[in-house]
C-alpha positions in Angstrom: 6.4 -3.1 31.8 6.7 0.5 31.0 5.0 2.1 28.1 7.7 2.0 24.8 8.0 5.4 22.9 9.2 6.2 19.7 10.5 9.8 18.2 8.9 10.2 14.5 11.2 12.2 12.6 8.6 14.4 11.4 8.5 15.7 15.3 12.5 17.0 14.2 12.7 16.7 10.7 15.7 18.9 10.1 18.1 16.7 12.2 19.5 14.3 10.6 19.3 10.8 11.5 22.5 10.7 13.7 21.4 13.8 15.3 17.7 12.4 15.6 18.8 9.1 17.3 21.1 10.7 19.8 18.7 13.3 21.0 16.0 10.1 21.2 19.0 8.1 23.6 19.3 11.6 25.7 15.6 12.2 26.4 14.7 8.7 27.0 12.9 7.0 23.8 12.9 3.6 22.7 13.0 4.4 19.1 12.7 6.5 16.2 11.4 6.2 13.1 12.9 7.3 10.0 12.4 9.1 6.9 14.2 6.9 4.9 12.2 7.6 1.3 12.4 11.4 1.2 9.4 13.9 -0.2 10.7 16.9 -1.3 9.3 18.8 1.5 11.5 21.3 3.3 13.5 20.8 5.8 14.4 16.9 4.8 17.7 16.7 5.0 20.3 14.2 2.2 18.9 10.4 2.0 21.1 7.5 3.3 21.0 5.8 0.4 22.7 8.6 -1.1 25.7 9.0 1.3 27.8 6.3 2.6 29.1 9.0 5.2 25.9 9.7 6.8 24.8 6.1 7.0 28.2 4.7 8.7 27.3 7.8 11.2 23.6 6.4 11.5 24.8 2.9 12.1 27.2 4.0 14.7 24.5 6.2 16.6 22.0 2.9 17.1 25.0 0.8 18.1 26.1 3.0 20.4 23.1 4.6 21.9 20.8 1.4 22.0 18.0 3.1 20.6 16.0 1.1 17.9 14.5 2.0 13.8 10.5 0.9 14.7 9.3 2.1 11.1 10.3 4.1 8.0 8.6 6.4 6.1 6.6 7.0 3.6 6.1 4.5 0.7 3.0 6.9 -1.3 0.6 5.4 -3.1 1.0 7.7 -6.7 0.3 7.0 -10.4 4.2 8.1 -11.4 5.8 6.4 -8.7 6.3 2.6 -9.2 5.9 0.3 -5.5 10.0 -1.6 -6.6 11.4 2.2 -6.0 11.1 1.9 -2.2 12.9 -2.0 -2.5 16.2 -0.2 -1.4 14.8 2.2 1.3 13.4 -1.3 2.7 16.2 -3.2 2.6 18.3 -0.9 4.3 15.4 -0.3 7.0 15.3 -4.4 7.6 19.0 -3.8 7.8 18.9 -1.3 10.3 16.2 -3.1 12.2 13.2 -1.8 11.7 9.7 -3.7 11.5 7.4 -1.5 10.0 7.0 0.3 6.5 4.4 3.9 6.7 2.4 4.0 4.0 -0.5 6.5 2.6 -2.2 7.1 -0.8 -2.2 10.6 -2.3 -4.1 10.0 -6.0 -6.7 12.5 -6.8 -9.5 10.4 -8.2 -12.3 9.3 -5.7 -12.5 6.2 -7.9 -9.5 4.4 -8.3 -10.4 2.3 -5.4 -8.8 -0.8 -7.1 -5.5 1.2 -8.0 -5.0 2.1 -4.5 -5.9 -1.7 -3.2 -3.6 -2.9 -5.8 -0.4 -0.8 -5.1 -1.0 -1.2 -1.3 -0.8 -5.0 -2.0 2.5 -4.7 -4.3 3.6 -2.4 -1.6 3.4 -5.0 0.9 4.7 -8.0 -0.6 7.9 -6.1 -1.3 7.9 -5.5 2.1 7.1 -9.2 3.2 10.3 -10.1 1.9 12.2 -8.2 4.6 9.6 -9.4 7.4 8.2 -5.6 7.3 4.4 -5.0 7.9 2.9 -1.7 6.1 1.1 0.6 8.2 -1.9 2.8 5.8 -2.1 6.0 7.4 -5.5 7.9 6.8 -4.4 11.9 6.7 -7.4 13.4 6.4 -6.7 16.1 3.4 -5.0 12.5 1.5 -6.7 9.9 -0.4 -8.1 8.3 2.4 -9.8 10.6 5.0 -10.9 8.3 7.4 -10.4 5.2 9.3 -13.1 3.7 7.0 -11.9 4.1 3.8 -8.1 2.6 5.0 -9.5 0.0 6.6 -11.4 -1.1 3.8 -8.2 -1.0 1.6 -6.4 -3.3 3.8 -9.0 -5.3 4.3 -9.0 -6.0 0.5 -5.7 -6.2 0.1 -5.4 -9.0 2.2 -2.4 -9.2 3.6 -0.9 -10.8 6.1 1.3 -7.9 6.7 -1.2 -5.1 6.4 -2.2 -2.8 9.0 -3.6 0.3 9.9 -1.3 3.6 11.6 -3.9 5.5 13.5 -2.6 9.0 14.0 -4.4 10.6 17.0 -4.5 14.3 14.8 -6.3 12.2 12.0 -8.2 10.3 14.4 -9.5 14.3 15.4 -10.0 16.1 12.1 -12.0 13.0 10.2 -13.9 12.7 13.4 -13.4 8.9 13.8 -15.5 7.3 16.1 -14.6 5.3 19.0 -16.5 2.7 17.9 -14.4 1.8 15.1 -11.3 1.2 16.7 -13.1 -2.0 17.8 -14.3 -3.1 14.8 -10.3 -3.4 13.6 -8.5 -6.5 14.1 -6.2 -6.0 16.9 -3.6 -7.7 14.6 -3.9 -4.4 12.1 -2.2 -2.2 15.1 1.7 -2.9 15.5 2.2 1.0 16.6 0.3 4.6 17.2 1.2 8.2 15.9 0.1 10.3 19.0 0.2 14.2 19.5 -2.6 16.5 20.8 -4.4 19.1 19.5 -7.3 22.3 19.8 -11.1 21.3 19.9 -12.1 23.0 16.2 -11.2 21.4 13.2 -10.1 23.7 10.2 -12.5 24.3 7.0 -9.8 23.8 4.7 -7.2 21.3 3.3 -4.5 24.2 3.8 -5.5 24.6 7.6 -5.6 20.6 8.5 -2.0 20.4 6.7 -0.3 23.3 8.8 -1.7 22.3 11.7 0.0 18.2 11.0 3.5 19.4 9.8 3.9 22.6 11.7 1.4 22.9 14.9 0.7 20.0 16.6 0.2 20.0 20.7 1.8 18.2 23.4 -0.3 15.6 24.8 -2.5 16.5 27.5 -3.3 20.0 25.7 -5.8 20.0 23.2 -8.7 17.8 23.1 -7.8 14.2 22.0 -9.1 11.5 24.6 -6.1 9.3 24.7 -7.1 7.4 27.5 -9.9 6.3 25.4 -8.3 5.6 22.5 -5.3 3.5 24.3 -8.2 1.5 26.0 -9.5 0.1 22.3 -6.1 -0.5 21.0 -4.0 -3.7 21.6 -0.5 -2.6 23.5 1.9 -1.3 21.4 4.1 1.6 21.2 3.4 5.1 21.0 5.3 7.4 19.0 5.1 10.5 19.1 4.7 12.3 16.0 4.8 16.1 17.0 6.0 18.9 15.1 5.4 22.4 15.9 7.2 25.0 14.8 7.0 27.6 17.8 8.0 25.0 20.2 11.1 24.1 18.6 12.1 27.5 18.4 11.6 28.4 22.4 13.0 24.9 23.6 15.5 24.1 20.7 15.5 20.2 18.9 16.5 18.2 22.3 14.2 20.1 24.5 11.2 19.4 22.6 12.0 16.2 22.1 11.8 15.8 25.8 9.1 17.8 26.4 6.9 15.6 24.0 7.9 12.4 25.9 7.6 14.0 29.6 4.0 15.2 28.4 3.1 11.9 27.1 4.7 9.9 29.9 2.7 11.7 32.3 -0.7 11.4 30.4 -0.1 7.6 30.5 0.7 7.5 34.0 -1.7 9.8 34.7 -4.5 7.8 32.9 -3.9 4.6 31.6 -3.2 1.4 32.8 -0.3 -0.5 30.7 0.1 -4.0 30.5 2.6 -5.9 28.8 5.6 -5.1 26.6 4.4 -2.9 24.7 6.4 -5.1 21.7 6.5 -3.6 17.9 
């Protein structure tokens, strides 16, 4: 079977969700994931739970295109922000189809190890109820700055619907190891964040986060082994989170969109051998 792809909506995140799925079904994806819990940042455009309009639109666009939801986005581990907020942003994920719930932990104190465990727990028995798993990310200027310290959450935790979101750019700038992808249970891994990216790592927490929300590479560019990360990874699917400002500009939304699949497309086939189904 071919390789499955997803379009993260970070890679776009000024289309909205209609617009986002409908540029995935014209350049080939599988599916998108979905911002469905906003962050204040720029560029996020009005939540679904907030407007009936736009959600009969989103409904429409995965009916009709056949694209699928693979995750949602981004259920934060903070002090003022209780787990039961996100309840509706799942429910309407489940609703939509989705499987898998993104989540990362942004508190400031290196020891509030058993907050973090804690909330990632309440996060993902919430999420158990609509058959969601819950995917800790690792960004390296976050809480957790490597593959270590998420793992070790999950692991306490102890859920059966935990797991672990490697993100190739994190996998980069914490300098995770190859080695440590096989120490994971394959059964952590439902789904990859993949984009490229250059050789030296930034000395500041300003440089690492414009590089992951404004000037990531295409794969195939920069230095990430993909080949040898895929080969320590069970088969799942790959979705390409990817945004870069410049690129979006020269090529517009849809042709970047397609230029990040056609890149990665031919890095796999290039590459890597796939096997399976590749199913979420």
């Amino acid at each position: 079977m071919t390789q499955a792809f997803s379009l993260a909506h970070l890679t776009l995140i000024r289309c909205t969700p209609p617009e986002l799925i409908q540029i995935a079904a014209r350049t080939g994806y599988d599916y998108v994931g979905l911002r469905l819990i906003p962050m204040g940042v720029p560029g996020e455009g009005p939540s679904l739970l907030e407007n009936p309009g736009l959600l009969q639109q989103t409904k429409a666009a995965f009916r009709d295109t056949g694209v699928k939801l693979l995750d949602l986005e981004l259920a934060r581990i903070l002090p003022n922000i209780a787990p039961a907020t996100y309840l509706p942003a799942m429910e309407l994920a489940a609703e939509l189809g989705a499987r898998h719930v993104i989540s990362s932990a942004w508190t400031t104190d290196p020891g509030d190890r058993d907050f973090v465990v804690d909330r990632y727990a309440e996060i993902c028995d919430l999420a158990s109820t609509f058959g969601l798993t819950v995917e800790l990310e690792f960004p390296s200027f976050s809480r957790l700055t490597n593959l270590q310290e998420a793992a070790e959450i999950v692991r306490a935790a102890d859920r059966s619907n935990g797991g672990i979101l490697i993100d190739t750019l994190y996998f980069h700038l914490s300098q995770v190891q190859l080695e440590e992808l096989e120490r994971l249970p394959p059964q952590w891994i439902h789904f990859l964040h993949i984009s490229d990216t250059a050789k030296q790592i930034p000395a500041t927490r300003e440089g690492k986060i414009h590089i992951a929300r404004d000037d990531r590479r295409y794969v195939g560019e920069g230095c990430v082994d993909f080949a040898a990360i895929f080969a320590r990874l069970p088969d799942v699917p790959y979705a390409i989170e990817l945004p870069n400002a410049r690129r979006v500009k020269a090529l517009g939304y849809e042709g970047h969109a397609r230029r990040c699949l056609e890149t990665a497309r031919q890095y796999v086939d290039t590459y890597c051998v796939t096997a399976g189904s590749n199913s979420a």
